[in-house]
C-alpha positions in Angstrom: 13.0 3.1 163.8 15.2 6.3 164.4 14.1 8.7 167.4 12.8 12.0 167.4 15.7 14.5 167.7 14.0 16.7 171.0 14.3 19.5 168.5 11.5 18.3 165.7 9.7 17.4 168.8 10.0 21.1 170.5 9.4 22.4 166.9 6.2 20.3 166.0 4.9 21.4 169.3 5.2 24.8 168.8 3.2 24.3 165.0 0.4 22.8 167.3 0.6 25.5 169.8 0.7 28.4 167.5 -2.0 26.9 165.5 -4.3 26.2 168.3 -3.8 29.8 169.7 -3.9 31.6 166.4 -7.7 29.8 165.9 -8.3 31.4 169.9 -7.6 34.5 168.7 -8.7 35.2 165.6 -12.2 33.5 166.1 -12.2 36.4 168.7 -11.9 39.0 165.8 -15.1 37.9 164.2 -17.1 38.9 167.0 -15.5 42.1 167.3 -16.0 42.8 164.0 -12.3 43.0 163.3 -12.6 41.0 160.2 -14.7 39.3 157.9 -16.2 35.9 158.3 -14.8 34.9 155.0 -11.4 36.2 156.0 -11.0 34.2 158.8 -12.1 31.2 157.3 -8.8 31.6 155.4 -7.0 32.2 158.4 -8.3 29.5 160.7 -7.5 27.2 157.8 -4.1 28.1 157.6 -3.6 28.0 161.3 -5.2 24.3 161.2 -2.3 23.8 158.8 0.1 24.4 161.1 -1.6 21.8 163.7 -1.6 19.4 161.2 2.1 19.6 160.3 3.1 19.6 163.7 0.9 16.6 164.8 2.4 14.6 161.3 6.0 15.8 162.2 5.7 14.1 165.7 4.4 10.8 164.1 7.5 11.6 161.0 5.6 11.9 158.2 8.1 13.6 155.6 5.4 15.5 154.0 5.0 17.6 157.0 8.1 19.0 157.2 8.4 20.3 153.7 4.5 21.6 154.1 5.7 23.1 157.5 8.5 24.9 156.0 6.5 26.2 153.0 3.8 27.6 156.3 6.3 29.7 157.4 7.7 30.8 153.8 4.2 32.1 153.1 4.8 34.3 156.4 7.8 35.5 154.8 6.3 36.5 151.8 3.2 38.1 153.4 5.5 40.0 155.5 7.3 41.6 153.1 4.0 43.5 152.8 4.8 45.0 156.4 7.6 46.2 158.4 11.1 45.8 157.6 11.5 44.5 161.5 8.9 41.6 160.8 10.6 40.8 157.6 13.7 40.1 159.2 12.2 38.0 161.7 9.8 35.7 159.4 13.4 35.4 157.3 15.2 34.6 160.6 12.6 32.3 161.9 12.3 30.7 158.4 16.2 29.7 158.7 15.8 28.0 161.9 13.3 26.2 161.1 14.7 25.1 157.7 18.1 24.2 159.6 16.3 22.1 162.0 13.9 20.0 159.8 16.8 19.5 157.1 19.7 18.7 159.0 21.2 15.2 159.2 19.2 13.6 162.4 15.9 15.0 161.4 16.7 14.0 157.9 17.1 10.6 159.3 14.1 10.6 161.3 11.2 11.6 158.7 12.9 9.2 156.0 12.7 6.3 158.6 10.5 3.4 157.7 7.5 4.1 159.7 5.2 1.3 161.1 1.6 2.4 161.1 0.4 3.3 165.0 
């Protein structure tokens, strides 16, 4: 079995830990009236996503990588709708995180031979 490069772990914690605070907060909106209960059943589903992925990537599953990259794609396309500053940063943010799951000791890692836990 390869090990974990200590940046797939860092990064699949942060998926759980943006996930887990984007459900706090936006399950806040709905009772504030912010939005509507069937948008942030869309939203809570995609922040579940990102739990998901980052839970998988800890345990190397080589589906979650490519899904976690494609999570924060979908940012970048959503923020073109916004400000050019937010643009930048999704784009930005989306490099990292592509450079980081693709290179050659995380490639190593998520194609490993895993043995069921």
């Amino acid at each position: 079995m390869t090990k974990r490069p200590i940046s797939i772990t860092i990064l699949a914690w942060l998926y759980i830990a943006i996930g887990a605070i984007g459900i706090a907060y936006h399950a806040t909106e709905v009772r504030t009236g912010g939005i509507t209960q069937y948008d942030v059943l869309w939203i809570e589903l995609f922040r579940f996503v990102a739990i998901v992925c980052g839970v998988f990537m800890l345990r190397g599953a080589n589906w979650a990588r490519w899904v976690a990259l494609a999570w924060m794609g979908f940012h970048v396309i959503v923020s073109v709708f916004h400000e050019r500053f937010q643009l930048a940063v999704h784009c930005v943010f989306f490099a990292v995180i592509a450079w980081l799951l693709f290179r050659r000791q995380a490639s190593q890692y998520f194609n490993a031979r895993r043995v069921p836990d």
